[in-house]
N, C-alpha and C positions, 0 to 999 in steps of 0.2 A: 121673174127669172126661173125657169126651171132649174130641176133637182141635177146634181152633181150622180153620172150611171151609178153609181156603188151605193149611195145613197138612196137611190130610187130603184135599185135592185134591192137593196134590204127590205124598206118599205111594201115593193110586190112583194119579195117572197117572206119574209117574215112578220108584219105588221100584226096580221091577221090571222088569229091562231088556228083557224081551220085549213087553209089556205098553208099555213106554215108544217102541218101536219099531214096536209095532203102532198108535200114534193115538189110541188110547184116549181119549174126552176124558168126562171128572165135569163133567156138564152142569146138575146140581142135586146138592148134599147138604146135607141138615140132618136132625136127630136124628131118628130111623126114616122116613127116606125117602132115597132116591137113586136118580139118572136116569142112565146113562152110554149113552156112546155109539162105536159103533166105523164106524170108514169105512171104506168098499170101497175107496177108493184105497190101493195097498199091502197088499192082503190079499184079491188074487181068489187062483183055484187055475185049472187049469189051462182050464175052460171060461166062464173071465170073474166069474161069481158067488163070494163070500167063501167061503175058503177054510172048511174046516170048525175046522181050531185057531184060528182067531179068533173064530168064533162060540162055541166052546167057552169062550175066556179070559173073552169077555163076558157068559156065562153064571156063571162062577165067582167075579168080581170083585164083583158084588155085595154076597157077603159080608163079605167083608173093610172096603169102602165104608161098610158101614151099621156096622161096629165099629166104625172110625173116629170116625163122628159122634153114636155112640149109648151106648155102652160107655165105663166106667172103662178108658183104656190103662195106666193105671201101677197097677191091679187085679188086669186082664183080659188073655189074648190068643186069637185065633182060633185054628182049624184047620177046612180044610174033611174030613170024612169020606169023603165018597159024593156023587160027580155025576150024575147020567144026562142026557142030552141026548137029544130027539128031532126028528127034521129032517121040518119038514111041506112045505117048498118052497124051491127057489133062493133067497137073499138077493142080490139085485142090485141093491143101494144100499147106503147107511148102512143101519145095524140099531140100536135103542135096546133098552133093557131098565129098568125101574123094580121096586124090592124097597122094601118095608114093611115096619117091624115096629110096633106099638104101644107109647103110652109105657107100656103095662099088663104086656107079654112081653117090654118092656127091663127093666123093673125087676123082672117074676117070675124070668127069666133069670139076673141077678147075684145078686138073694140065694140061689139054686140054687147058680148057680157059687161064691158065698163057702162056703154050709155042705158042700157035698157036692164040690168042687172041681172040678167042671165041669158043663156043662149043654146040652143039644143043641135046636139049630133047624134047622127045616125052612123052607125055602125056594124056593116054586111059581113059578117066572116063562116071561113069554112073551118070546118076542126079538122085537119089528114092525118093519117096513122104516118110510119113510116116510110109507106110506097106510095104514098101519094094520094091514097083512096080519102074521101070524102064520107066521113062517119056521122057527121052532125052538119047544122048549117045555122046562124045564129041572126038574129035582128036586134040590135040594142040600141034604144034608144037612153042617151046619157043631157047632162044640161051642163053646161059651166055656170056657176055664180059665183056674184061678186059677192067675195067678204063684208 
């Protein structure tokens, strides 16, 4: 059974003390959907615009997010495999990021992960400032396994 939002809102944004440090905020989740959001306040780099490890974290939190509200936790649990991050322009602003999974790939997912004891998703997301522009673009590749 997935996590209860407020629960799996603490979890994203506080769990993880870097993560907790950087602002993170879980601005939507509910079961295969989550919106999170990272602010440039506290996370430029050295020429004003978000540093790249925060753009990274927001790239990879994702997955973990949509476990939370989508997956058996007392089942299931994450790992991410493989990131790639690509940088198409300065982030100077807030940067958000949104990942889906369908309730069809939550549930082919877990009966995978039960019989074969893990099961891997991919995961294509954009990072947008606040106008919509396309600052980053990410490939995550995550696994569910069985406890």
């Amino acid at each position: 059974m997935p996590l209860p939002v407020e629960i799996a809102r603490q979890l994203t944004e506080q769990q993880i003390a870097f993560v907790r440090r950087s602002g993170l905020q879980a601005e939507v989740l509910e079961p295969g959907f989550v919106r999170l959001c990272m602010p440039l306040e506290g996370n430029q780099n050295h020429i004003g615009s978000m540093y790249a490890g925060a753009l990274f974290t927001l790239a990879e939190i994702p997955g973990g997010a949509l476990f939370l509200t989508s997956f058996d936790v007392q089942r299931f649990y994450p790992i991410v495999k493989e990131l790639n991050l690509r940088f198409r322009r300065p982030a100077n602003g807030d940067i958000r990021v949104e990942a889906r999974l369908s309730a069809q790939e939550i549930d082919d997912l877990q009966a995978r992960a039960a019989r074969e004891g893990k099961a891997e998703y991919l995961l294509e997301l954009q990072l947008t400032g606040v106008d919509g522009e396309v600052v980053a673009e990410s490939r995550g590749l995550y696994q569910l396994r069985l406890r």
